[in-house]
C-alpha positions in Angstrom: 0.0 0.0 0.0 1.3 3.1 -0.8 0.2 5.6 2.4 0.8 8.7 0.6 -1.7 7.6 -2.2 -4.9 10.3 -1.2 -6.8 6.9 -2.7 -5.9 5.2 0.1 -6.8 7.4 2.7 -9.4 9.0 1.6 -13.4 8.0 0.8 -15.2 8.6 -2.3 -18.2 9.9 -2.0 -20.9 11.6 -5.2 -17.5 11.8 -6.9 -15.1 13.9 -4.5 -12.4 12.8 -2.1 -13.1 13.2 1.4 -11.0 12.8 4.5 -13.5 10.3 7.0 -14.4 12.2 9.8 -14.8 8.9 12.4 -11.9 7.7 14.4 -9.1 6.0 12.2 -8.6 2.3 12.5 -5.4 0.5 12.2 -5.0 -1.9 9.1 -3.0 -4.5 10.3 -1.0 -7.2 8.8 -1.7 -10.4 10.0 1.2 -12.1 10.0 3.3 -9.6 11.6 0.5 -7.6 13.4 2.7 -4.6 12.2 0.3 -1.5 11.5 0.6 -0.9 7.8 -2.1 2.3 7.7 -4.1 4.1 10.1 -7.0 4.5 7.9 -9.6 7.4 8.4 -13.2 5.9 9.0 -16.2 7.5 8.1 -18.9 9.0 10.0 -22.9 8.1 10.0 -23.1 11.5 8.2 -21.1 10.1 5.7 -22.2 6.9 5.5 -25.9 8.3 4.4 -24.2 10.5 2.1 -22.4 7.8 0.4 -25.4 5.7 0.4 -27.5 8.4 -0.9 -25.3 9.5 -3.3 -24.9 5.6 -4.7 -28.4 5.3 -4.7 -29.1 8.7 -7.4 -25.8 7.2 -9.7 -27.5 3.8 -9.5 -31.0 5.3 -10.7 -29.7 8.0 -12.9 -26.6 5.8 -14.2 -26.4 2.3 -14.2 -30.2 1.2 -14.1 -30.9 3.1 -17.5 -27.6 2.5 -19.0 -28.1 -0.6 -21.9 -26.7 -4.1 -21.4 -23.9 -3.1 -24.0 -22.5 0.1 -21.6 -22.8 -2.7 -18.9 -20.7 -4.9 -20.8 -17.9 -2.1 -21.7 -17.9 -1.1 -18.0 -17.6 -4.4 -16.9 -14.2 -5.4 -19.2 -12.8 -1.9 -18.1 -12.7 -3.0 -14.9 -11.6 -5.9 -15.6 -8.6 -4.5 -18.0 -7.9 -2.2 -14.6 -7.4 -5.4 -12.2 -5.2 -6.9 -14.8 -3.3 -3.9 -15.0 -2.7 -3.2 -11.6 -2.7 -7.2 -10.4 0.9 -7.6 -8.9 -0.1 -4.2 -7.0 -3.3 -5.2 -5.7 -1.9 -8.9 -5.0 0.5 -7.6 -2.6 -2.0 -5.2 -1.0 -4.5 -8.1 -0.8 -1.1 -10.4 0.7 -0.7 -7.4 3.0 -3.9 -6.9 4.5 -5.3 -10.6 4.5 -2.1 -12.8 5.2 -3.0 -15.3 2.4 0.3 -15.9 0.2 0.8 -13.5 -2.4 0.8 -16.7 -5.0 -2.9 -17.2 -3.8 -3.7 -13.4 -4.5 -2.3 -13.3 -7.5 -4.2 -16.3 -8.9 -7.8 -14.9 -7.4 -7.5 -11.9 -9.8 -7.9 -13.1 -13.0 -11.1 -14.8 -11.6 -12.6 -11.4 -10.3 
């Protein structure tokens, strides 16, 4: 994990980057138990805003887009995890203690 990534440390919610205004938690790794990230948590304010805001891009967005936008979505995402893969398989190795072989074969499979 890269800690100085704002990605990381920050929650997206209707589309902006927001520091999370609840008490940070420490992401730990579970083989060590050395803190990798203290990791900002969001408030209940937030939380309805987040799930308000989801709620208008699923009605306005996905829910009227056509099975064909869908599908292009979908491979995006897909070419993104295959870009990013040894990344997110250490991250994953990292955070969840699984061996970063067993990572690195789940993502193709996502």
């Amino acid at each position: 994990m890269n800690a100085g990534d704002d990605r990381t440390t920050t929650l997206l919610i209707g589309g902006e980057r927001v520091a999370g205004a609840g008490a940070p938690i420490a992401i730990e790794n579970p083989y060590s138990t050395e803190t990798i990230l203290q990791l900002p948590v969001a408030s209940l304010e937030q939380v309805d805003a987040a799930v308000t805001a989801a709620r208008g891009a699923w009605q306005s967005g996905w829910a009227r887009s056509t099975a064909g936008e869908r599908c292009e979505l979908l491979h995006e995402v897909a070419s993104r995890l295959r870009a990013n893969a040894d990344a997110l398989a250490r991250t994953m190795t990292a955070e969840g203690g699984k061996p970063l072989i067993e990572n690195r074969n789940e993502l193709p499979v996502a």
